[in-house]
Each structure stands twice: as structure tokens, then as C-alpha cells.
C-alpha positions in Angstrom: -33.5 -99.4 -9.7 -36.6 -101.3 -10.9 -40.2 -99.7 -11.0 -42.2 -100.0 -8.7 -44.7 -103.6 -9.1 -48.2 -102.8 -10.8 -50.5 -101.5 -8.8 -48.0 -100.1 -5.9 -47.3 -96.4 -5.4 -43.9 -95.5 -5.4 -42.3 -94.4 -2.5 -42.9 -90.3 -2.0 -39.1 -89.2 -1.3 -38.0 -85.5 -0.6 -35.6 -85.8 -3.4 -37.3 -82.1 -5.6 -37.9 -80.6 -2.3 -34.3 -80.6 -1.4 -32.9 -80.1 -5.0 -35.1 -76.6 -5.3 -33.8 -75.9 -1.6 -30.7 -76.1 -2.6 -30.8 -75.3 -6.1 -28.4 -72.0 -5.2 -25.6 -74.1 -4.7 -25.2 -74.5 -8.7 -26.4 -71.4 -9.6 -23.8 -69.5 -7.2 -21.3 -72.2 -8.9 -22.2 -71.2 -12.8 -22.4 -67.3 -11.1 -19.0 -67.5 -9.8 -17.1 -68.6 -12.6 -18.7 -66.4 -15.2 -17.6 -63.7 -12.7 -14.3 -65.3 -12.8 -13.9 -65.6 -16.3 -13.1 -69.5 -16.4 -14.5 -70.3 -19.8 -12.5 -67.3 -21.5 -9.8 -68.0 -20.0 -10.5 -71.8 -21.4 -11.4 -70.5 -25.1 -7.4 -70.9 -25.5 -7.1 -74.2 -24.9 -7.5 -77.0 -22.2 -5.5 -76.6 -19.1 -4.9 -78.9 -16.2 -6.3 -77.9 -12.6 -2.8 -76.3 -11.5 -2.8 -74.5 -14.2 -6.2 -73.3 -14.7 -5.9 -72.4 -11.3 -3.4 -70.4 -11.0 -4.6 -68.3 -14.4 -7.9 -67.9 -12.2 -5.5 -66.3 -8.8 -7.8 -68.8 -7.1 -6.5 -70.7 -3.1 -5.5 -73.9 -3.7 -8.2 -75.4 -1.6 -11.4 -75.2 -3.1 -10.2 -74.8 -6.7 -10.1 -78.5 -7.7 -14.1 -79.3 -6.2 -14.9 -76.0 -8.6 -13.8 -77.0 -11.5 -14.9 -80.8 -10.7 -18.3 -79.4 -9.6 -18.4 -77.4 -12.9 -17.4 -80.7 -14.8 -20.6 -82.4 -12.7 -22.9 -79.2 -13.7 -22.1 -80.5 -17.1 -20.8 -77.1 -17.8 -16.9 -78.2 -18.2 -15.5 -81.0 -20.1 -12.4 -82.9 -18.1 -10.3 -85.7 -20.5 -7.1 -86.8 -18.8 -6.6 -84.2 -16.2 -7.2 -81.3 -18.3 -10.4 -78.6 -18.2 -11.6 -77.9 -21.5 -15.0 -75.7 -21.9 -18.3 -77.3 -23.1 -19.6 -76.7 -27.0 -22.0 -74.7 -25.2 -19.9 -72.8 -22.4 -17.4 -72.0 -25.3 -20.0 -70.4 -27.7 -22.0 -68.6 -25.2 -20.0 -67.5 -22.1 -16.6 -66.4 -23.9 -16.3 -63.0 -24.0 -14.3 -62.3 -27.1 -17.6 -63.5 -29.3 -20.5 -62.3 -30.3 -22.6 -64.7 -28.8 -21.6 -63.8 -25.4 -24.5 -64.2 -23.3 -23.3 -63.8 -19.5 -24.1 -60.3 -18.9 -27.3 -61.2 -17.4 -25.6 -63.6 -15.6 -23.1 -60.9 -14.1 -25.8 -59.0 -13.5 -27.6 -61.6 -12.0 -24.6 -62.2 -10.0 -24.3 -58.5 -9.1 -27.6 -57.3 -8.5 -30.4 -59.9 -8.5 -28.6 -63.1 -6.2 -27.9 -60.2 -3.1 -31.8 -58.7 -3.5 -33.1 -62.5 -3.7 -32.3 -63.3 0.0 -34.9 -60.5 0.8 -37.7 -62.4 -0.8 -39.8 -63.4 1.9 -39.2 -59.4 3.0 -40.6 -58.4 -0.5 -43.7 -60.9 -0.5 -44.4 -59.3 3.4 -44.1 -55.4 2.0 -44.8 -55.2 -1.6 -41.8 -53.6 -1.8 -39.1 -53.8 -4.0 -35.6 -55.0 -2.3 -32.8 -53.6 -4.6 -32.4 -49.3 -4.9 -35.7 -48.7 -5.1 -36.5 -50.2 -1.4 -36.7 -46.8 0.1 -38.6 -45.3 -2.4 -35.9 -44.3 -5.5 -35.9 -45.4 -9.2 -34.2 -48.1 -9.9 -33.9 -47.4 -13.6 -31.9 -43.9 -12.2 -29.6 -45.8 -10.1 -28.5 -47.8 -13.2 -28.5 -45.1 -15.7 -26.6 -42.9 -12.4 -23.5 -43.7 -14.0 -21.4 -44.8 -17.5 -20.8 -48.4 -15.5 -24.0 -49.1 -14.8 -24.9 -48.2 -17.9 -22.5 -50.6 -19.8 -23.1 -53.0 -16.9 -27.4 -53.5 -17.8 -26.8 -53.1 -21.1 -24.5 -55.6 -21.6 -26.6 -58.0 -19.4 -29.7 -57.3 -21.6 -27.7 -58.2 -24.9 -26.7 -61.4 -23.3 -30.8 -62.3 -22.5 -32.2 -60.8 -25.7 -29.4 -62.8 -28.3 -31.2 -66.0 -28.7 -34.8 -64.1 -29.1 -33.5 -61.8 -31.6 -32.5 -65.2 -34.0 -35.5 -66.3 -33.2 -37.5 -62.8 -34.2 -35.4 -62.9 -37.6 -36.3 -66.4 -38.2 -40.0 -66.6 -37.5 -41.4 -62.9 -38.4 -42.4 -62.3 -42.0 -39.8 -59.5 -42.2 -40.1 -59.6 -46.3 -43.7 -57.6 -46.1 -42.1 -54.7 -44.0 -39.6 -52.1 -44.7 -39.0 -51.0 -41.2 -38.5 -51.9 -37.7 -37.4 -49.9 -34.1 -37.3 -52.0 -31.0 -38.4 -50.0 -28.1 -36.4 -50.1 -25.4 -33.3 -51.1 -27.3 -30.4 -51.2 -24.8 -27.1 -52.0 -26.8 -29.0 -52.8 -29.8 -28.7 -57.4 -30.1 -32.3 -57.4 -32.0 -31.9 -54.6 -34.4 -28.9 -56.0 -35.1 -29.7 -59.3 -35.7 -32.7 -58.2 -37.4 -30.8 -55.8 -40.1 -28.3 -59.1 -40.0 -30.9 -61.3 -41.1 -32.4 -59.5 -43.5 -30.8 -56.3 -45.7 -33.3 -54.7 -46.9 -34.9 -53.5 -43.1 -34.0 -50.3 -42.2 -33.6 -51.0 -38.3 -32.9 -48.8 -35.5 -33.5 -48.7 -31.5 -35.6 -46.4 -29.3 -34.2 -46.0 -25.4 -32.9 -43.2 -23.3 -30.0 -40.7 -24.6 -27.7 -42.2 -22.4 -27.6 -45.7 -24.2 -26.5 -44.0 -27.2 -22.8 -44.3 -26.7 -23.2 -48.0 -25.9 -25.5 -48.6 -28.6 -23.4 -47.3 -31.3 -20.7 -49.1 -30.5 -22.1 -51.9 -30.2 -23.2 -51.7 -33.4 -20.1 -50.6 -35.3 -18.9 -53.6 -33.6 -21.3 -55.8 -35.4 -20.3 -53.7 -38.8 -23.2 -52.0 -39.3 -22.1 -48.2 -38.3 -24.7 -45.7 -40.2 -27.1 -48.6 -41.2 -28.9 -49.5 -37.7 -29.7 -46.1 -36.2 -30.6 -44.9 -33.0 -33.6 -43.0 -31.9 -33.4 -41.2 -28.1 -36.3 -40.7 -26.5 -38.2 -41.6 -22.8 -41.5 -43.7 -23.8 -43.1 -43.2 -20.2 -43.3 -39.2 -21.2 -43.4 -38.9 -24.6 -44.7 -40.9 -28.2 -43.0 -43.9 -29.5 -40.9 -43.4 -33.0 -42.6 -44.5 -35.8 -42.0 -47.5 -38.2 -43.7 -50.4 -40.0 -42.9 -52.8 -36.8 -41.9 -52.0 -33.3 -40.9 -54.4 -30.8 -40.8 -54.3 -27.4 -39.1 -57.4 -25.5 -38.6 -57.2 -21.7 -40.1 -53.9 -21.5 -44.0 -54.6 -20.5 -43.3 -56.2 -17.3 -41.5 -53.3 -16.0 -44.5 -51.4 -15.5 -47.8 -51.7 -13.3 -51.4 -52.7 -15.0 -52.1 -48.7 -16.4 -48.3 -48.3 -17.7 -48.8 -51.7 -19.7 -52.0 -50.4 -21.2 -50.5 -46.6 -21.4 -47.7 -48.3 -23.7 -49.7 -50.7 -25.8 -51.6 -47.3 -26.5 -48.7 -45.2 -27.5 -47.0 -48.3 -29.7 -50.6 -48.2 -31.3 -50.6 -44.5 -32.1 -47.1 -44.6 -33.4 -47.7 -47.3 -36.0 -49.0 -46.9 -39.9 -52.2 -48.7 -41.0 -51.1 -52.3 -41.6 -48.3 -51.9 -38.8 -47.3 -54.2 -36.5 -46.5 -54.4 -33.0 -44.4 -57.1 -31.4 -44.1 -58.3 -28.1 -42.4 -60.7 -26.0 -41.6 -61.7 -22.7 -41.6 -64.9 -20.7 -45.6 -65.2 -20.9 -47.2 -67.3 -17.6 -49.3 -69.8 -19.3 -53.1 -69.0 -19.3 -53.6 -71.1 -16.5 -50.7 -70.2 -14.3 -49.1 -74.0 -13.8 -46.6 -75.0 -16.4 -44.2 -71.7 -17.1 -42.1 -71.7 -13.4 -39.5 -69.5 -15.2 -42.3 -66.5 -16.3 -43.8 -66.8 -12.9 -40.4 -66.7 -11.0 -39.6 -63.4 -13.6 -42.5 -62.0 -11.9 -41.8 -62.8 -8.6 -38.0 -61.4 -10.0 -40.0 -58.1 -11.1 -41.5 -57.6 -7.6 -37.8 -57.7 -6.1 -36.5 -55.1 -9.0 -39.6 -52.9 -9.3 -42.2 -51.0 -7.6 -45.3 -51.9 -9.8 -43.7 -54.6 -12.8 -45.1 -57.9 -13.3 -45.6 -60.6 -15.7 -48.3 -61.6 -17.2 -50.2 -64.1 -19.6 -51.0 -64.7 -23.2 -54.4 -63.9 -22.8 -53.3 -60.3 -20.5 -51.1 -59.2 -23.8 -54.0 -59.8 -26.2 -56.6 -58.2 -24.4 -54.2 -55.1 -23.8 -54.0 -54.9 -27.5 -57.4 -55.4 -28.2 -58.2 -52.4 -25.7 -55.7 -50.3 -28.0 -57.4 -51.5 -31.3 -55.3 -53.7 -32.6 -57.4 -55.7 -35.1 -55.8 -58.9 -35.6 -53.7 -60.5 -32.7 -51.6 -63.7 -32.7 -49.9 -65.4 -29.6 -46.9 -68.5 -30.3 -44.4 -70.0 -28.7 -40.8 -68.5 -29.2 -38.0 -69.6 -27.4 -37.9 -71.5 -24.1 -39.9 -70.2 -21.8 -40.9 -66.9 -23.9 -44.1 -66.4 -26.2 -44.4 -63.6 -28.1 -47.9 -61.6 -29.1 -48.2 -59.8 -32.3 -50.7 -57.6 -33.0 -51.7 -55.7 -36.8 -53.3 -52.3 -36.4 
């Protein structure tokens, strides 16, 4: 289709409106075969729709538009009759590797796709739609059992992988001997940051019940005895100390004082010359561009009673309140910034 001539608008068309309206058709989609494990099931090789299907215990009649509709989502490959997994879908949604990153996807499945159809419910009350909609703790109805446990962790490794190569990359790591992220769950960035770079002596901070989790994980990763972990509860008690502590996906948990009360306690904990590290997907400064940072937020009003995101400029000034001296914001990866601050 040609432009339209000089000096003529082109035609307005509802064609975004109805792609964001029904932009849960493809999500469900993705969802549903993460759920049902079609791209580990792929990792062995490609396999034609009978086939695939029947590995999958799926009906015969909607099996062939899925994995078509997959093909479409550009999310499966299809060469002569046969289903093979994307370079993408085979490095980052098969469960046997490292790079595994669909636990936040089964727990987006799980947890956050139900709670999202009370949205309109949420922005009426204020209230939070999943456990804590009567008034309970979310974080205790996770932690409740060993399941649910594995289950957040696991999705929390999954959405912290690709910022933890990025942390290793980008941080000056060679000046600091160091480092605890706060907030840990299974352990993805002290891993990858003790990966990366031998010399750090790395180790996570989160609630005793991780621990079991977290070790494993990180024997898995080979690094048993190297990477260790530190239990603690950072809402009523001080931070472990080291020459950098990060905290990713933690902030915007928390209401306006909690934010501040942490940036406090992450100030007291560090040395002179520390550093403090955080990220999260920032809102830009002038609350237009970053749809995924503001939709987090809307995603923390659904999941908490008092959590929201926030911008570049929020972060700073929390840090300057705490005395941090010097403060940096950049870009990190996708949608997330990250703000460092030196004490």
C-alpha cells in the first residue's frame, strides 16, 4: 500500500486499539505452551503436528491453529510439516538449560493473568486483587509453602537472568571485592556475578526459607561454598554488609516510607566508598515512553498493598535523602535503568 499523497493525512484506523484489546489472545497463546512445555519437548528435535501433539496429550482440534498460531507469533519455526523451536524459544524457554527464563512466565500464567481481570476492581479500591485482597500478606501466602517457594523463585531467576549479564558486563566489578544482592531469591545475579568475575566474593540476602532453593541452585551452577547465603528479613532488621549491594525488583514492593526506610538501611550497611545498586523497570522522567515500567506499576497495585514503580529522578533523590554522594542513572536492559549510588 502506497503513502499517503503530500499534504493528505492518512486515514485514522482502529488497527492499535484493537491489537492492545486483544493483545491477550497471544499472550494466553505464549502462556499456554510454556505451561505445556512445547519448546522442551521441541529441544529434541523437530516433530510434525501429529506427533508433537500427541507428546503434548493435546485434542485433536485446536492443536494444529496452536502450533500454527505459535509459528505466526514468530515463536516456532515450521519447514515441511515439521515444528522446530525458534533460536530464541530454544535458548530461553527449555527447561533443561540455564538460561531458562519461563518461570515468570509460569507465574505469570499462574498468578498474575487470573488477578489481571480484576483490574478495573483494583483501580476502583486501591486494593490489591491476588491473596492480599482481604487484607493478608502476599509475600506469606507464597513463602506458606515449599511449592510456592520454588514456584516465585524460579519465576524471579527467569526475569533477573538477562539483568544479571548485564550487571557483570557494565559494573566496574575490578575496584570491589564484594557484593550481596538483597533480596536474592534463588541466587541468578550472584551467580552470574561470581561467574563473571572470580575474584568477588558474592553471596545473597533473603528470608531463611530461600535457603534450600538458593543453595541448590547454586551448586547447580558449580559454585557450592563460593556464593554464600546470608538469611535475614530487611523490613525488620539491617542489611548484611559488603562493598556493593544490589537490590533488583525489590523497591517497588514497598510504599513511599518503605523505599526511603530501605535506601536508609542499604546506606548504613555499606563501607565508605560502597556502592549501592539498583534496578527496576524505571518510568521515564516524564511518564510517556516506558509502557512496560508503568504497566509494572499498575502490575504492583494488583500484587501489593502499597508497591509502585517509580522514576529515575524518584531513585536518585531517595538516595540523596540517605547521603549517598555521588549518584548515576543509565539505561540497562530493555525497559530497565539502573541507579547507582557511592556513599
Amino acid at each position: 500500500m502506497s503513502a499517503a499523497p503530500a499534504g493528505r493525512q492518512a486515514p485514522v484506523t482502529p488497527e492499535l486499539i484493537m491489537q492492545l484489546g486483544f493483545g491477550f489472545w497471544a499472550s494466553k497463546t505464549l502462556l499456554s505452551a510454556v505451561e505445556l512445555e512445547v519448546f522442551t519437548v521441541l529441544t529434541g528435535g523437530p516433530l510434525d503436528a501429529e506427533a508433537l501433539r500427541t507428546r503434548l496429550g493435546l485434542h485433536p482440534r485446536g492443536a494444529r491453529d496452536f502450533f500454527d498460531a505459535l509459528v505466526a507469533l514468530r515463536l516456532l519455526d515450521r519447514t515441511d510439516g515439521a515444528y522446530a523451536n525458534t533460536a530464541e524459544t530454544d535458548l530461553y524457554l527449555d527447561r533443561g538449560k540455564p538460561s531458562y527464563v519461563g518461570g515468570i512466565l509460569e507465574m505469570a500464567n499462574r498468578r498474575l493473568y487470573p488477578s489481571w481481570g480484576n483490574l478495573t476492581e483494583a483501580l476502583c479500591t486501591g486494593r490489591p486483587q491476588n491473596e492480599a485482597k482481604a487484607g493478608g500478606d502476599p509475600f506469606a501466602a507464597i513463602y506458606a509453602t515449599p511449592e510456592g517457594v520454588a514456584g516465585f523463585l524460579n519465576a524471579m531467576t527467569g526475569v533477573s537472568l538477562p539483568l544479571a549479564h548485564a550487571l557483570a558486563a557494565r559494573f566496574p566489578w575490578a575496584g570491589y571485592r564484594s557484593v550481596i544482592d538483597i533480596g536474592a531469591a534463588a541466587g541468578s545475579v550472584p551467580v552470574e556475578l561470581a561467574l563473571a568475575h572470580p575474584h568477588l566474593e558474592a553471596g545473597g540476602f533473603d528470608l531463611p526459607p530461600v535457603r534450600p532453593v538458593f543453595e541448590a541452585y547454586v551448586a547447580q551452577r558449580g559454585l557450592a561454598g563460593r556464593v554464600r547465603f546470608h538469611d535475614g528479613d530487611f523490613m525488620r532488621g539491617p542489611m548484611p554488609s559488603a562493598d556493593v549491594l544490589v537490590m533488583g525488583h525489590i523497591l517497588h514492593d514497598w510504599d513511599l516510607e518503605e523505599k526511603r526506610m530501605l535506601v536508609a538501611k542499604a546506606h548504613a550497611a555499606l563501607p565508605q566508598d560502597g556502592a549501592l545498586i539498583v534496578y527496576d523497570r524505571m518510568i521515564d522522567d516524564d511518564r510517556r515512553e516506558n509502557a512496560a515500567g508503568l504497566l509494572m506499576s499498575l502490575n504492583m497495585l494488583i500484587e501489593t498493598p502499597g508497591g509502585f514503580d517509580y522514576t529515575g529522578a524518584d531513585c536518585i533523590g531517595w538516595l540523596r535523602e540517605a547521603g549517598f554522594a555521588s549518584i548515576r542513572q543509565e539505561s540497562l536492559v530493555g525497559p530497565y535503568s539502573v541507579v547507582v549510588g557511592i556513599k
